[in-house]
C-alpha positions in Angstrom: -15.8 1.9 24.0 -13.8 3.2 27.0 -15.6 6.7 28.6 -12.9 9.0 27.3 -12.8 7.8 24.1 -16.8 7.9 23.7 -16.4 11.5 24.9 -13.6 12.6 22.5 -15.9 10.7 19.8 -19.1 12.1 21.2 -17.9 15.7 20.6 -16.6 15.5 17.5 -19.5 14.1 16.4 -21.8 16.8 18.4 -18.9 19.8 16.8 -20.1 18.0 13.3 -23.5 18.0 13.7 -24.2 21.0 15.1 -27.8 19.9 15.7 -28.7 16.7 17.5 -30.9 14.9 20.0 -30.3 12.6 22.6 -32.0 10.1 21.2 -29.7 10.5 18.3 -26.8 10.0 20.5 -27.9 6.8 22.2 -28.3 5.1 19.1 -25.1 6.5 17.5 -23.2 4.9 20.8 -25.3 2.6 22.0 -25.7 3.9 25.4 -28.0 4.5 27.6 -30.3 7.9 27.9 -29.1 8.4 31.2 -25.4 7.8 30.0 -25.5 10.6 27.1 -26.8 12.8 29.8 -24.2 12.4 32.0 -21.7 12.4 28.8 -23.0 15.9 27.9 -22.7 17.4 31.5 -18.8 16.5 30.7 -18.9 17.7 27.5 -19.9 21.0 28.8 -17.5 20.8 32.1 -14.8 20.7 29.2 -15.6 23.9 28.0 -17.8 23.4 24.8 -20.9 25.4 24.8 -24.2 23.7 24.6 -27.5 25.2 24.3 -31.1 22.8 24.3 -34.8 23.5 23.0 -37.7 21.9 24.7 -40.7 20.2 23.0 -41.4 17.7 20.6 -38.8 18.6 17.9 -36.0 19.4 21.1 -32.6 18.9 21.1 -29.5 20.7 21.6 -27.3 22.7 19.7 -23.5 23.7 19.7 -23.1 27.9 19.6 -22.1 29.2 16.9 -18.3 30.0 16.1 -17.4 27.4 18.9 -15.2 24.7 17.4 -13.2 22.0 18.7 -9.2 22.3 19.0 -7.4 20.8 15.7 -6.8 17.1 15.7 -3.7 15.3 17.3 -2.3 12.1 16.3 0.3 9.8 18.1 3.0 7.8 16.1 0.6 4.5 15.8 -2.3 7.1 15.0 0.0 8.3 11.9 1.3 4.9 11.3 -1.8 3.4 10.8 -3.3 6.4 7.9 0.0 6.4 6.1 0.3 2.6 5.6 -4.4 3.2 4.8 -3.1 5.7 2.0 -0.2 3.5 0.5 -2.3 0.2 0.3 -4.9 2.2 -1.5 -2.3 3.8 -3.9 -3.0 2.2 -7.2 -6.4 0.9 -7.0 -9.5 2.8 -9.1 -10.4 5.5 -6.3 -12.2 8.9 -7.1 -10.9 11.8 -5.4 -7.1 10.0 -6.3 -5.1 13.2 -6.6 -6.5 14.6 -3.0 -5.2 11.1 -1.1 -2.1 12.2 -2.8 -2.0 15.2 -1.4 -3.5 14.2 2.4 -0.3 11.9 2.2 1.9 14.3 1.6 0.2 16.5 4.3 0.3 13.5 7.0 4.0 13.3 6.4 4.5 17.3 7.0 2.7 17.2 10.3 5.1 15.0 11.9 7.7 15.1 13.9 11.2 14.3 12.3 11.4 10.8 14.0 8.0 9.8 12.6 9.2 11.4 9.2 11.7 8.6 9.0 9.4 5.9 10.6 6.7 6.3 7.5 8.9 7.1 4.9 10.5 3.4 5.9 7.2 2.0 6.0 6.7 3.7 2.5 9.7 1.8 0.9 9.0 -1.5 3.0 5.4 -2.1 2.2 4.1 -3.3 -1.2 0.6 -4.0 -1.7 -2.1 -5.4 -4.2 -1.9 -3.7 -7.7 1.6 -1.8 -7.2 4.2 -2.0 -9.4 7.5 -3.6 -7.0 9.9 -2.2 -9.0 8.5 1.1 -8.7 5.4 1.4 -6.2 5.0 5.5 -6.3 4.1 4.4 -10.1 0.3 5.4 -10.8 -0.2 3.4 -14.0 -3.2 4.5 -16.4 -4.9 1.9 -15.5 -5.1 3.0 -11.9 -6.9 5.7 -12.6 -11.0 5.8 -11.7 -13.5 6.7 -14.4 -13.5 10.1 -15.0 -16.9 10.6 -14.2 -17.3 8.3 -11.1 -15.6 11.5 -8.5 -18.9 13.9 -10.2 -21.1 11.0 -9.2 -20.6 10.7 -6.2 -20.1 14.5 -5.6 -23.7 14.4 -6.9 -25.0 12.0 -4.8 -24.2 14.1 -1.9 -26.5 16.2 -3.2 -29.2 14.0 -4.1 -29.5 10.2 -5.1 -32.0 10.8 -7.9 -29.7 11.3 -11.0 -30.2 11.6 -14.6 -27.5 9.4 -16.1 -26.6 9.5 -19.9 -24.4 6.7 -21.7 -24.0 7.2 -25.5 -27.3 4.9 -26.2 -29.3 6.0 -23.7 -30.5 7.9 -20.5 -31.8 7.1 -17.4 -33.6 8.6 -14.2 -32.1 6.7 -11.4 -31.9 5.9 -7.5 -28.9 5.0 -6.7 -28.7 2.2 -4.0 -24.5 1.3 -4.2 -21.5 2.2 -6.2 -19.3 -0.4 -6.4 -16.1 -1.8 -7.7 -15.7 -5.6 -9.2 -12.9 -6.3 -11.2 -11.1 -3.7 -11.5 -14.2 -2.3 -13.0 -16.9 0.6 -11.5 -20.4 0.0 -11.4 -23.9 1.7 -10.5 -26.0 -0.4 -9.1 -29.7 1.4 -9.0 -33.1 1.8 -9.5 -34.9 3.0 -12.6 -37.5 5.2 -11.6 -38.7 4.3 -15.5 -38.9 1.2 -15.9 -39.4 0.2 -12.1 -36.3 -2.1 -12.1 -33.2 -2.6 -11.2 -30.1 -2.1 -13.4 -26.3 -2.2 -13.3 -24.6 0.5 -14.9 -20.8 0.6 -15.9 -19.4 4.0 -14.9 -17.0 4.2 -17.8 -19.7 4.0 -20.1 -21.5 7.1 -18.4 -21.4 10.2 -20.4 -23.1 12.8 -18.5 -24.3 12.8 -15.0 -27.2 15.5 -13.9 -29.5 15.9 -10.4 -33.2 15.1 -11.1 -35.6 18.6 -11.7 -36.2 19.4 -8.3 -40.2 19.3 -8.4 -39.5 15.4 -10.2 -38.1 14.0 -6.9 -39.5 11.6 -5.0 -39.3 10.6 -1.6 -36.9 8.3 -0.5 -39.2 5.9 1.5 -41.8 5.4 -1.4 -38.7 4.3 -3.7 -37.6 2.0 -1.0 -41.2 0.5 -0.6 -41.2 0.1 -4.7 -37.7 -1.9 -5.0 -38.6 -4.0 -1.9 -42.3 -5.1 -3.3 -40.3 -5.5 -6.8 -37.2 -7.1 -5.0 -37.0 -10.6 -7.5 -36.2 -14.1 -6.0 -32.5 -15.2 -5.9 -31.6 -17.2 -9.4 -28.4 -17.9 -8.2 -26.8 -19.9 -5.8 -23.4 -21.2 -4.7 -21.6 -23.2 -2.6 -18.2 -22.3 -1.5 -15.1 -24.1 0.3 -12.6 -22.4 2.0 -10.5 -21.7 -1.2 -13.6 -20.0 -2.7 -14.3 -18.0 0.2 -10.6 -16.9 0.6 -10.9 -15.4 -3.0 -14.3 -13.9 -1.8 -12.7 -12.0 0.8 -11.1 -10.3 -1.8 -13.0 -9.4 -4.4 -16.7 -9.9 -2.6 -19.7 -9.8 -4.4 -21.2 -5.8 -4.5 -24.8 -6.9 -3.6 -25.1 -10.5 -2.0 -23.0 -11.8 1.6 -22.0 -14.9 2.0 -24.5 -17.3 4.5 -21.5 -19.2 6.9 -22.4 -22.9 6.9 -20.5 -24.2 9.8 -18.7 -22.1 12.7 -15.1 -22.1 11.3 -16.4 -20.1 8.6 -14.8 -22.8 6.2 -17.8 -23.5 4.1 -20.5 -21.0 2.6 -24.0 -20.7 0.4 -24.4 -17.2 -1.6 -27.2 -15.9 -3.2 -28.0 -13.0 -5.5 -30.1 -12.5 -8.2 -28.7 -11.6 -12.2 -30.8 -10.5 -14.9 -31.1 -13.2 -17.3 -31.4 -10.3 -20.3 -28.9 -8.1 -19.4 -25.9 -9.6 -21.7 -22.9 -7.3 -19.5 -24.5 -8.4 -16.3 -24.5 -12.0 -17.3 -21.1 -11.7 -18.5 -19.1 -9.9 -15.9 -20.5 -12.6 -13.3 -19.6 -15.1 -15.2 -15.6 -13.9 -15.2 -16.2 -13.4 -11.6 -17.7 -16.9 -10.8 -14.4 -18.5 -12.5 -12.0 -16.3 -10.4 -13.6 -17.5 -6.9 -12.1 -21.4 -8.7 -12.8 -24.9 -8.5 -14.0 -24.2 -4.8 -17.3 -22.2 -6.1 -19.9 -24.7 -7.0 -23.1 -23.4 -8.3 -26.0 -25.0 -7.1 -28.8 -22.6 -9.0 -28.1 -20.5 -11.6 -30.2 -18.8 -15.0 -29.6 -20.8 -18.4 -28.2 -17.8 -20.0 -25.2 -18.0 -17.2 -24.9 -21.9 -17.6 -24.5 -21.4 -21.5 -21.9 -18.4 -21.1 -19.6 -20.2 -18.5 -19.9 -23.9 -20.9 -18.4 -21.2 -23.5 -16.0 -20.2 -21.5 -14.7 -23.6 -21.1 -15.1 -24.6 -24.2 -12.5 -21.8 -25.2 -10.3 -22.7 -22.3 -10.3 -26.0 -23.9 -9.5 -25.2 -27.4 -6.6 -23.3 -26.3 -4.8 -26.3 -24.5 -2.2 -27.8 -26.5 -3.0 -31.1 -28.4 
């Protein structure tokens, strides 16, 4: 990163913080001590206040009531957020209706001439899951689960959630939420049952914060998953086909292990559940849309038997 960018960066992310260290900094940008030193002497030449704490715990600080001017994009700057907004559109997002409305707003702070430039990249572009005949069109099925924005919201709060369905409840971790298929998915730990589950967000009823003199540290939980952490059960090989259809729609948990240095050939691994009937199921559909270039080298008997079904009913369809 050029030295006026990492500046520009750095105090934006100092303005955000409020609170930092160097040794925060160093890792953040990769830098040296002696670089974020001389960083923050420029920072503070600029004009933004600083004050720093010695000891142990010693940092620095930016004064209170000090913030940084507001934000200025150039044309490319704009370009490239508009055309970010329209190719996420009509896919299952939370927060849907606010990227709405930060479009809108990216649109009002330009100038005429970049008015014209992104409303012609609005009618130009047409991407993945938009309607061509009418891509402003947010279909039903567009819409994330109603439930998935709270989630996260949640999350921000703690990761240790109480999560209802209408056959049961949970006390969870989360580790990932993730989309597959069009589909939303938690993927967490029970602090229960001391195992790992998948949860499908659209089957969630209720989501709730643990008590707060119930949660545990996050450090013990990861120590937990990573002594309970199974073996892979699954493994396959991909061409280039297979790895093209990866790209786009990747596996939430598992990344691909390059076999060659063109990247044309690829092993991946991941473990299923061999009870969990959904689980079994939804990877099964998935497995079938990566092709004839996905070959599975290892896989559970319950998967075997579900994807000889699936043929067998791809079969029976054919005509005679």
């Amino acid at each position: 990163m050029h030295k006026t960018d990492r500046i520009n960066t750095m105090m934006r992310y100092i303005n955000n913080r409020q609170y930092f260290t160097i040794r925060e900094l160093m890792t953040q940008f990769n830098v040296s001590r002696s670089t974020v030193i001389r960083d923050l002497n420029t920072i503070q030449e600029l004009g933004m206040p600083l004050t720093a704490s010695v000891g142990r715990d010693g940092g620095y600080a930016v004064l209170q009531n000090q913030l940084l001017p507001a934000v200025q994009f150039n044309s490319e700057e704009l370009k490239a957020l508009f055309v970010s907004f329209l190719a996420t559109l009509n896919t299952q997002l939370p927060y849907l209706q606010n990227r709405n409305t930060l479009t809108e707003k990216l649109v009002a702070i330009a100038s005429q001439t970049q008015q014209d430039d992104l409303l012609t990249l609005q009618e130009l572009l047409v991407f993945d899951h938009t309607n061509p005949r009418n891509p402003k069109l947010t279909e039903l099925t567009d819409y994330a689960p109603a439930l998935l924005k709270p989630l996260l919201n949640a999350c921000l709060t703690t990761r240790q959630l109480v999560l209802t369905t209408a056959t049961a409840t949970q006390t969870v971790w989360i580790r990932h939420v993730f989309s597959r298929q069009a589909n939303w998915y938690v993927d967490a730990w029970d602090l229960t049952s001391h195992r790992l589950v998948q949860i499908a967000i659209d089957q969630l009823t209720a989501v709730a914060p643990v008590a707060q003199e119930k949660i545990l540290q996050p450090a013990a939980i990861e120590a937990a998953i990573k002594r309970a952490q199974p073996r892979p059960n699954v493994k396959l090989k991909l061409n280039a086909d297979a790895i093209q259809q990866w790209h786009n729609h990747p596996h939430p948990t598992a990344a691909l292990q390059y076999q060659d240095a063109f990247q044309q050939t690829a092993i991946l691994e991941c473990t299923l559940d061999s009870t969990d009937q959904q689980q079994l199921t939804d990877f099964s559909r998935w497995y079938l849309y990566l092709g004839a270039g996905a070959r599975i080298v290892q896989a559970p008997t319950p998967l075997i038997t579900i994807l000889k079904q699936a043929a067998q009913r791809l079969l029976a369809q054919l005509p005679q």
